[in-house]
C-alpha positions in Angstrom: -10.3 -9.3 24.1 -9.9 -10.1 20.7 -6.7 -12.3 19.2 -5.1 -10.5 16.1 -3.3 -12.6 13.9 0.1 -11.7 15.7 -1.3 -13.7 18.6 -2.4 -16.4 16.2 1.1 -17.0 14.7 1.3 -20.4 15.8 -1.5 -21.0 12.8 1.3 -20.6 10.3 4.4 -21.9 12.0 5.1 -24.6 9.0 4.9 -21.9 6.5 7.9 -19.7 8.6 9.9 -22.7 10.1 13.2 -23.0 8.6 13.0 -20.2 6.5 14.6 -16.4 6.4 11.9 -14.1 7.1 11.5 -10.7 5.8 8.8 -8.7 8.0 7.2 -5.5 7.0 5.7 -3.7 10.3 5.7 -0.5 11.9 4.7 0.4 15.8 1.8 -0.9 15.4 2.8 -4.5 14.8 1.9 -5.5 18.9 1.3 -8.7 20.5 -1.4 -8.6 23.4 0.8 -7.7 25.7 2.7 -5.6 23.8 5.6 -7.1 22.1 6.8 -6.3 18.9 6.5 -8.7 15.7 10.2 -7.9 15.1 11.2 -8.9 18.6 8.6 -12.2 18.4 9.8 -13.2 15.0 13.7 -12.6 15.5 13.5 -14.5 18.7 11.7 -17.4 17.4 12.2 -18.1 13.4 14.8 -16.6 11.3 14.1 -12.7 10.8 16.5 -11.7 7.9 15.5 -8.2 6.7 12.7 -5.6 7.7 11.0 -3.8 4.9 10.2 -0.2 6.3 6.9 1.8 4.9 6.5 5.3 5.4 7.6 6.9 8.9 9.7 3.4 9.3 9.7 1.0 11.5 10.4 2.3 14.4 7.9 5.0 13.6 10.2 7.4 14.0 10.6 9.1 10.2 8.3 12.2 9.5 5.5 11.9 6.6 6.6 12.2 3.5 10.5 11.9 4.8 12.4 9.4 2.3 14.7 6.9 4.1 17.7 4.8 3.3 19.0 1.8 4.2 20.7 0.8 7.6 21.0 -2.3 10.8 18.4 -2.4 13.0 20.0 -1.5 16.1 18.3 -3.4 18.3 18.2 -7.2 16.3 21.1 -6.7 14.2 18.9 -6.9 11.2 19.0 -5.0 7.9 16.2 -2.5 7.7 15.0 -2.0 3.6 13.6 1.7 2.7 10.0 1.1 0.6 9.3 4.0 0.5 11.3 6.4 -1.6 12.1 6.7 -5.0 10.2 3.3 -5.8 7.7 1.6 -3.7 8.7 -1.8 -4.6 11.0 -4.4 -3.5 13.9 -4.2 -5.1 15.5 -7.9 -6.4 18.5 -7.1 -3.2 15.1 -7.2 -0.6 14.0 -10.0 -2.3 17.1 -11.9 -2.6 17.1 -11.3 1.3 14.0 -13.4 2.4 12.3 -16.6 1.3 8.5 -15.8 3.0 7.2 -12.0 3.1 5.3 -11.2 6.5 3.3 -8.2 7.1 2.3 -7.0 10.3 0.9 -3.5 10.2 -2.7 -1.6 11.5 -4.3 0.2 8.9 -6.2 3.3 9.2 -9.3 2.1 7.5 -8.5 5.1 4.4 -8.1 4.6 0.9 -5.2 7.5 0.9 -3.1 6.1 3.8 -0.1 4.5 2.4 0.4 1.2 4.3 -2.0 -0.6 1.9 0.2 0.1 -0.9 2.9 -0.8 0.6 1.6 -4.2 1.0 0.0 -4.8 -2.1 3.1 -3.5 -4.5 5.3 -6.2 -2.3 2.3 -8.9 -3.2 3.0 -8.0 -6.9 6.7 -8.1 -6.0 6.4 -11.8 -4.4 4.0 -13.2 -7.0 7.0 -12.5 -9.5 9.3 -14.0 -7.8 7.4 -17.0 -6.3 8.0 -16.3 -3.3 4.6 -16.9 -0.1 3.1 -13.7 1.4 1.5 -14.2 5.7 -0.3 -11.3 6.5 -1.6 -11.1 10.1 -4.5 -9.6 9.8 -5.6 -6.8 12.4 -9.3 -4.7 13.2 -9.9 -2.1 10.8 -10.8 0.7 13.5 -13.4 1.8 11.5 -15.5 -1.0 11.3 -16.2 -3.1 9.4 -19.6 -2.6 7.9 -19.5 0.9 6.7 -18.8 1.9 3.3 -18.3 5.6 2.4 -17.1 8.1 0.1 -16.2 8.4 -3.9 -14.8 5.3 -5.6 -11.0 6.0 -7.2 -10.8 6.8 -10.7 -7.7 5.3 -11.7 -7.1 8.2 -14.0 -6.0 10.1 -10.8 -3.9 6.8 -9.5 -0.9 7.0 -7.2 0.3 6.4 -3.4 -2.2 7.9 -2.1 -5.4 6.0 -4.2 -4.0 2.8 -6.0 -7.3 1.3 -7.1 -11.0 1.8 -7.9 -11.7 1.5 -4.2 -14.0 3.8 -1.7 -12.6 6.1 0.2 -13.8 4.5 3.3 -14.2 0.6 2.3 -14.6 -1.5 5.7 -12.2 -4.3 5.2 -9.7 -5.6 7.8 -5.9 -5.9 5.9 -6.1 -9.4 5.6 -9.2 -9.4 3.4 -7.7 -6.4 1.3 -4.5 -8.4 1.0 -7.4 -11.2 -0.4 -9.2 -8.6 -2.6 -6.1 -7.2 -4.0 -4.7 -10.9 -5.1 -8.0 -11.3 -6.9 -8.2 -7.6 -8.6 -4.5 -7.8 -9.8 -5.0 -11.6 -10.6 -2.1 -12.4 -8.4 -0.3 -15.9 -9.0 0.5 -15.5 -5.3 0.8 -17.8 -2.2 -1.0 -15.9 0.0 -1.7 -16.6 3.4 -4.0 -14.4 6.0 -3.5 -15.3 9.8 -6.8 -14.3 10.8 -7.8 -12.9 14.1 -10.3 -14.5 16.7 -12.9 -13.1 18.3 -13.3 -9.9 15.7 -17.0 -9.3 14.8 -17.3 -6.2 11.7 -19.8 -4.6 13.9 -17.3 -4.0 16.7 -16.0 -0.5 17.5 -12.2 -0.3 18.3 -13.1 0.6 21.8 -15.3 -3.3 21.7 -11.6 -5.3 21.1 -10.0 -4.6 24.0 -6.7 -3.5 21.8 -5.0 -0.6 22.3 -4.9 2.3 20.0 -1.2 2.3 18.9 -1.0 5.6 16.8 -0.1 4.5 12.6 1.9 7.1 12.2 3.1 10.1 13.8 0.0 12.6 13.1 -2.8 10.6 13.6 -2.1 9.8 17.1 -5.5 9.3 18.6 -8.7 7.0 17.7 -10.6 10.6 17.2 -7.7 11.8 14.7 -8.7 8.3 13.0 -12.2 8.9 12.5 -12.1 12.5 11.1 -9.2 11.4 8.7 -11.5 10.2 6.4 -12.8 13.5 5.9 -10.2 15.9 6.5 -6.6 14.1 5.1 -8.4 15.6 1.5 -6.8 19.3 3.6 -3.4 17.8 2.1 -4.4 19.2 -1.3 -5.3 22.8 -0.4 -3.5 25.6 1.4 -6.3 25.4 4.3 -4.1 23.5 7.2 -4.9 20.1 8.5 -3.4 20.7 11.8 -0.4 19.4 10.9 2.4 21.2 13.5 -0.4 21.3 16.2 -1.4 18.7 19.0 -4.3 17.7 17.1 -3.7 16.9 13.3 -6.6 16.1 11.2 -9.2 17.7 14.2 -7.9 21.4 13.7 -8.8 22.9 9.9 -8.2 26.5 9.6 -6.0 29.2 8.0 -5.1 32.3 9.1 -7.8 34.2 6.4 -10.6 32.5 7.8 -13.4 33.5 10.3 -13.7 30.7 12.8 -17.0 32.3 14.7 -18.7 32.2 11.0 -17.3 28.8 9.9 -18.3 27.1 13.1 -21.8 28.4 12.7 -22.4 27.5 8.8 -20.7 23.7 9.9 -23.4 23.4 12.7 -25.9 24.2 10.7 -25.4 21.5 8.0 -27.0 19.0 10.0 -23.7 16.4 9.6 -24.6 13.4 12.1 -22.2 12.8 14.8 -20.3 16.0 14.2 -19.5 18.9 16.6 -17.7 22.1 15.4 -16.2 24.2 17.8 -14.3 27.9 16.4 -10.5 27.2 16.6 -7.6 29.1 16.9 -4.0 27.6 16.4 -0.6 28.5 15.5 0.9 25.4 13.3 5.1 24.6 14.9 5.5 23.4 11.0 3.8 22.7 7.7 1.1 25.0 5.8 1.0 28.2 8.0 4.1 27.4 10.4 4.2 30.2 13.0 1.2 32.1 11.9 -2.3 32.2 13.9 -5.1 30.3 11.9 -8.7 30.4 12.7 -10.8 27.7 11.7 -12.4 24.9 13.4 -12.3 21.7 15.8 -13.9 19.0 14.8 -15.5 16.8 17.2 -17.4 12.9 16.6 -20.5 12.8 18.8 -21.6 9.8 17.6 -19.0 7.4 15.4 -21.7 5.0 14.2 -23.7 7.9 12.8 -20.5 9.6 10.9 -20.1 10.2 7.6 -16.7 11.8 7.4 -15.8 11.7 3.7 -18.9 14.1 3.3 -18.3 15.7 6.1 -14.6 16.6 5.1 -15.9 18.0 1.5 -18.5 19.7 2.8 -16.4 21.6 5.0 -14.2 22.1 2.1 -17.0 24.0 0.1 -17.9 25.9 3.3 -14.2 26.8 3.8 -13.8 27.5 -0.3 -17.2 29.8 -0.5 -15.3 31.8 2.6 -11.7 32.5 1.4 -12.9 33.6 -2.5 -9.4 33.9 -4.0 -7.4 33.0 -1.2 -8.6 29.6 -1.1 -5.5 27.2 -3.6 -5.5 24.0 -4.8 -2.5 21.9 -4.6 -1.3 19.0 -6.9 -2.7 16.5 -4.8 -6.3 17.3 -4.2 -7.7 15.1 -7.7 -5.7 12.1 -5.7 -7.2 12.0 -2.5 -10.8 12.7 -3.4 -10.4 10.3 -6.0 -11.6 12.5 -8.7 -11.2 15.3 -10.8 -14.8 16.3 -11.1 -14.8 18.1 -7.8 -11.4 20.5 -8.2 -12.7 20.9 -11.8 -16.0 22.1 -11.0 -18.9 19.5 -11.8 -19.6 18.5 -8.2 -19.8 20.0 -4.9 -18.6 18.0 -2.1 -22.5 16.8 -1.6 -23.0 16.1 -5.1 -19.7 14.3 -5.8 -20.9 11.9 -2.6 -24.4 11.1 -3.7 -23.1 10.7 -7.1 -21.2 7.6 -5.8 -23.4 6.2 -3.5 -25.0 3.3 -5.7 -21.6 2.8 -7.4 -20.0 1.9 -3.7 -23.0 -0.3 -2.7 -22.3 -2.4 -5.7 -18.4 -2.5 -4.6 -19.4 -3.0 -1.4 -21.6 -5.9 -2.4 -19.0 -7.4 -4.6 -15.9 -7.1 -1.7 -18.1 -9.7 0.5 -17.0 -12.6 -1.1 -13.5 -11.6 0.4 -14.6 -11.2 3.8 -13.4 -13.4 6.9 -15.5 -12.2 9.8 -19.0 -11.9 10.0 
């Protein structure tokens, strides 16, 4: 089994001896035998503030929920919201903590949050001189694939900071490496890396266990679609939020599953199965209401190309519903473009259009890996 950089924290015990920590984690920040980086660094350094990202961290606050303030009840310790009204540390957080430590699984995505998170506190830290420790954790998507349409910062936000690919095959620790560079950081940073962590490995090769991100994307199968099908966020077609199986179930109550499940199957997508699904969602888009659509199923993960997938399915689905088919103001975010809601592209187009561009990224982001 692999080491992650929690298990490696001895490496960097000069840098947090003696000094008041502040740790930004969720759930997911786990030892190898399960402890939490809150419990490990309040029992053995001085923990002085946790930073919490979206859903906390406790993972218990739903997506999108804003949070305040409040003690941690368990170590006594003031828990920081950063993620709410601003995204950044505020100069009270900072005043709060002489070395910043993060300690959190990413979901291998360019729209999932957590990334953000950690590179707006970077900025945060590099302004106020103070040393950022990232303990660097598998991406669980590998390491070597590279997918997807590159950002156009036109259509920045939470959800797509920077010119990066949807799917972009870095471990946190060498984002946190990349980001320093692209924002020409000032910063002391400092990656704990892990041991043992080749970038051909699939999650199932480390030995870890799967500790769900966040709330809805619960399973290692949920992680692999998401790539695809988190672009569902900016449409009225459901993503299976309110089901068992968010980001696997796409439907709407207007749609023919039998007919979508067929034209899917058809397309030839590598490593994808898609079965004709019916669910009723207990909240979000369609709450209470019977949708039709699909379930998605991986096959094969190291022959997947779910950014394509998910935009394919998205024309399929769009060709289907005619004028019942709505954007919403998020869609340009999370495929990273406007071309496609605008018309120039199809899903197919918008991918090959972006192929050469992400090899070249790809290329580049090398000098910032860790692991062969």
């Amino acid at each position: 089994m692999i080491r992650t950089g929690l298990d490696n924290l001895s490496t960097v015990k000069g840098i947090l001896k003696g000094t008041r920590l502040g740790l930004m984690t969720n759930p997911t920040g786990v030892d190898a035998s399960m402890r939490s980086s809150i419990d490990i660094l309040n029992e053995g350094f001085h923990l002085s503030a946790l930073l919490a990202c979206e859903h906390g961290v406790r993972g218990s606050v739903p997506a999108g929920e804003h949070i305040g303030s409040f003690r941690d009840e368990k170590t006594g310790v003031t828990v920081y919201s950063c993620f709410g009204a601003s995204t950044h540390l505020s100069q009270d957080m900072l005043d709060d903590f002489d070395v910043f430590v993060y300690d959190i699984q990413d979901a291998g995505a360019r729209f999932y949050t957590f990334i953000y998170s950690l590179s707006d506190a970077m900025e945060d830290c590099a302004r106020a001189g103070k040393p950022v420790v990232v303990l660097d954790r598998p991406n669980p998507l590998g390491g070597l694939t590279v997918q997807g349409t590159l950002l156009d910062e036109e259509v920045s936000s939470f959800v797509g900071r920077y010119a990066i690919p949807t799917r972009y095959g870095l471990t946190v620790g060498e984002y946190a490496r990349w980001v320093k560079a692209y924002l020409k950081l000032g910063l002391d940073l400092h990656v704990v890396p892990m041991t043992g962590w080749k970038r051909s490995m699939r999650f199932e090769d480390t030995g870890l266990k799967f500790v769900p991100p966040s709330p809805n994307l619960s399973t290692l199968h949920a992680a692999r679609v998401y790539p695809g099908t988190c672009i569902f966020e900016g449409c009225n077609i459901s993503e299976g939020r309110g089901t068992a199986l968010p980001f696997e179930l796409i439907g709407a109550p207007f749609l023919d599953a039998e007919k979508l499940a067929l034209r899917m199957n058809s397309l030839g997508l590598e490593g994808f199965y898609f079965r004709e699904a019916y669910f009723t969602p207990a909240c979000s888009k369609h709450a209470g209401q019977q949708c039709a659509g699909v379930q998605i199923y991986v096959t094969d993960d190291l022959k997947t190309d779910a950014p394509l997938m998910g935009l394919m399915l998205m024309d399929e689905i769009r060709a289907m519903s005619g004028d019942k088919f709505e954007w919403t103001s998020s869609i340009d975010r999370l495929v990273g473009t406007k071309d496609y809601r605008e018309g120039r592209a199809s899903g197919k187009e918008l991918i090959e259009q972006n192929r050469l561009p992400i090899q070249e990224w790809q290329r580049q982001s090398e000098e910032f890996w860790l692991y062969t």
